[in-house]
C-alpha positions in Angstrom: -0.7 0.5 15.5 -2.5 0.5 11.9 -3.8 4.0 10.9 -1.9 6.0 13.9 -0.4 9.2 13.5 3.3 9.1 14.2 6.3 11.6 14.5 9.8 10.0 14.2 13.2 11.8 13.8 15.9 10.4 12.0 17.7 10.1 8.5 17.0 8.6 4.9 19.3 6.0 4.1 20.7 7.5 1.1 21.7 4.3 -0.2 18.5 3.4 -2.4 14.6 4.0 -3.3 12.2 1.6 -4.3 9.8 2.5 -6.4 6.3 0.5 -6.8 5.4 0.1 -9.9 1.8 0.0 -11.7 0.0 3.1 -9.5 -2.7 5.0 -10.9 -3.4 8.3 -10.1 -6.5 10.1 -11.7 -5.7 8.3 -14.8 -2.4 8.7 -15.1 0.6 6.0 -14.6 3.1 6.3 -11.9 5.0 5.0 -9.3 5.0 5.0 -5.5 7.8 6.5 -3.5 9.6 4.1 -0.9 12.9 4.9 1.3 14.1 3.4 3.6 14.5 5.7 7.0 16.1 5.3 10.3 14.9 6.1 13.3 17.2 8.4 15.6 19.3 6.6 18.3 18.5 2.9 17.1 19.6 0.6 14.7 15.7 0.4 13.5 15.1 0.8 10.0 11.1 1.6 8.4 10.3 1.9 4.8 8.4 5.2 4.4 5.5 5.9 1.4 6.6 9.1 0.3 4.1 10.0 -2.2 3.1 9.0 -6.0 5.3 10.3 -8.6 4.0 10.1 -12.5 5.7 7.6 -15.1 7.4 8.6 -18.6 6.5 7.6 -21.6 8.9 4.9 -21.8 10.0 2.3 -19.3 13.4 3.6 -19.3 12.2 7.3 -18.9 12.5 7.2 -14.8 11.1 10.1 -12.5 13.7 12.4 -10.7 14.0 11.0 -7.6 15.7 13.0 -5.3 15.9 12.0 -0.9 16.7 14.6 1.4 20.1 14.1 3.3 20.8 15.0 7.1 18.4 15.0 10.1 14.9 15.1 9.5 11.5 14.7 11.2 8.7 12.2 9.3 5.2 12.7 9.9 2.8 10.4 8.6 0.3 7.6 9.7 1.5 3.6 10.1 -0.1 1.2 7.5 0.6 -2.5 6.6 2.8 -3.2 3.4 0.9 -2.9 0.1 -1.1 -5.6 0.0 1.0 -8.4 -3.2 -0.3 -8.3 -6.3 -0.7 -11.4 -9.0 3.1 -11.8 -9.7 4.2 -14.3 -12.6 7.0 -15.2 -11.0 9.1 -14.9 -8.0 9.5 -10.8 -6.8 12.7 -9.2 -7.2 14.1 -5.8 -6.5 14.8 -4.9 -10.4 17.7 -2.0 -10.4 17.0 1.0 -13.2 19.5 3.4 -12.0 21.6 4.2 -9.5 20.1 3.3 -6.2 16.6 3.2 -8.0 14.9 -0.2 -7.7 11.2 -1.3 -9.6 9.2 -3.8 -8.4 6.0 -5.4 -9.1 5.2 -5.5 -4.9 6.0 -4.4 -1.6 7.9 -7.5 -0.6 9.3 -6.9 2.4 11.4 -9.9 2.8 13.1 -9.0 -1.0 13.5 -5.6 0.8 15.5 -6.9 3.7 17.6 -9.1 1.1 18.4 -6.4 -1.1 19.3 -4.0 1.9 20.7 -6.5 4.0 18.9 -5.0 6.7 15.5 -6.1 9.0 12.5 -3.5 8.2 9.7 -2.7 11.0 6.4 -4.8 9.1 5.1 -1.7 8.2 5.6 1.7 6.2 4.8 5.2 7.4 2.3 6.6 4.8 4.1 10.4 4.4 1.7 13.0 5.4 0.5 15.7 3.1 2.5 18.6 5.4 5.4 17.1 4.8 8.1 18.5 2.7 9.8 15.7 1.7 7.7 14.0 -0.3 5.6 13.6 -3.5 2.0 13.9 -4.6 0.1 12.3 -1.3 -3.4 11.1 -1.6 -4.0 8.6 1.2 -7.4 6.5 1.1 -9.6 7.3 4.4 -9.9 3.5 6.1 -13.3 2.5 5.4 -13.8 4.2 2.6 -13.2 1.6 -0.4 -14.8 -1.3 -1.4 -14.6 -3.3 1.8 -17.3 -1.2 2.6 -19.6 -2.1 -0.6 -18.6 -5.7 0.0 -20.2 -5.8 3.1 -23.3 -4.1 1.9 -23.7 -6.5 -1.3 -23.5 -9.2 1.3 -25.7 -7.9 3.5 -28.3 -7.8 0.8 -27.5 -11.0 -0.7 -27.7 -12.7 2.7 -31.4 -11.3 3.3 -32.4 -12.3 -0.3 -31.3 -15.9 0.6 -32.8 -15.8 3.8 -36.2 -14.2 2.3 -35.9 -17.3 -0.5 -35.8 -19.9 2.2 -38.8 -18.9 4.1 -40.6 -18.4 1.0 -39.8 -22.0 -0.4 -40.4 -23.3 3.0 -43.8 -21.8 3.7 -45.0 -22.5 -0.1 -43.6 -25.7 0.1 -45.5 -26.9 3.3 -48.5 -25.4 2.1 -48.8 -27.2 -1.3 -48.4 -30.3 1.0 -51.1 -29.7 3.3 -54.0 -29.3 0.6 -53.2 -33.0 -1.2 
């Protein structure tokens, strides 16, 4: 289901928003957006990405946050939970206002536990067209370094390859004219 477009109807919780701390945007600090959303006639809850908001100046300077309230239709794409940073210790959902939590990582058991509720094991990325949500710059899949990885070892793989048969062949011949 990675990557597909999706339309669901439901409702924002209301209850509380995670933001993810430690996101760069052209340079400038921020946080991501997360709230939790259910999905119209079930008891199934999703986190959904709603866009990159920039920090203060301060740590306790926090971004206006605000979730719409009624009915509403969320269109985005589906796409695994930020992938965990190094953490120093154990993750926790650390409140900084009212219904505002920081963390460190996308944890989604520490999501369950602090909304005593099961998550879908994914998050809807918020699509730019929507009008609920915040600055929205999605990476293309494919498009980052997993791609540059796989050239550098292509490369490298051929220059070990290249080294063998050059030891080998140099190798036998030095043995032959003794």
């Amino acid at each position: 289901m990675l990557w597909r477009q999706c339309v669901v109807s439901g409702h924002y919780t209301g209850g509380e928003v995670f933001l993810l701390d430690n996101q760069v945007l052209k340079g400038v600090p921020g946080y991501f957006v997360f709230t939790p959303f259910v999905i119209d006639g079930t008891d199934t809850w999703i986190m959904v990405n709603r866009g990159w908001v920039p920090a203060g100046n301060y740590r306790d300077e926090l971004p206006e946050v605000l979730t719409p309230e009624g009915s509403v239709v969320v269109n985005g794409a589906i796409h695994p939970f930020p992938a965990a940073t190094m953490l120093l210790g154990g993750e926790t959902a650390e409140q900084v206002g009212p219904g505002i939590s920081r963390m460190q990582t996308m944890d989604p058991g520490v999501l369950e536990d602090t909304l005593n509720h099961k998550l879908l094991p994914y998050v809807i990325l918020l699509a730019a067209s929507s009008p609920t949500g915040y600055v929205r710059e999605w990476p293309v899949p494919g498009s980052g370094m997993e791609r540059h990885m796989g050239y550098a070892f292509q490369w490298f793989a051929l220059a070990a390859v290249l080294m063998i048969i050059f030891l080998s062949v140099n190798l036998r011949t030095g043995q032959s004219n003794e």
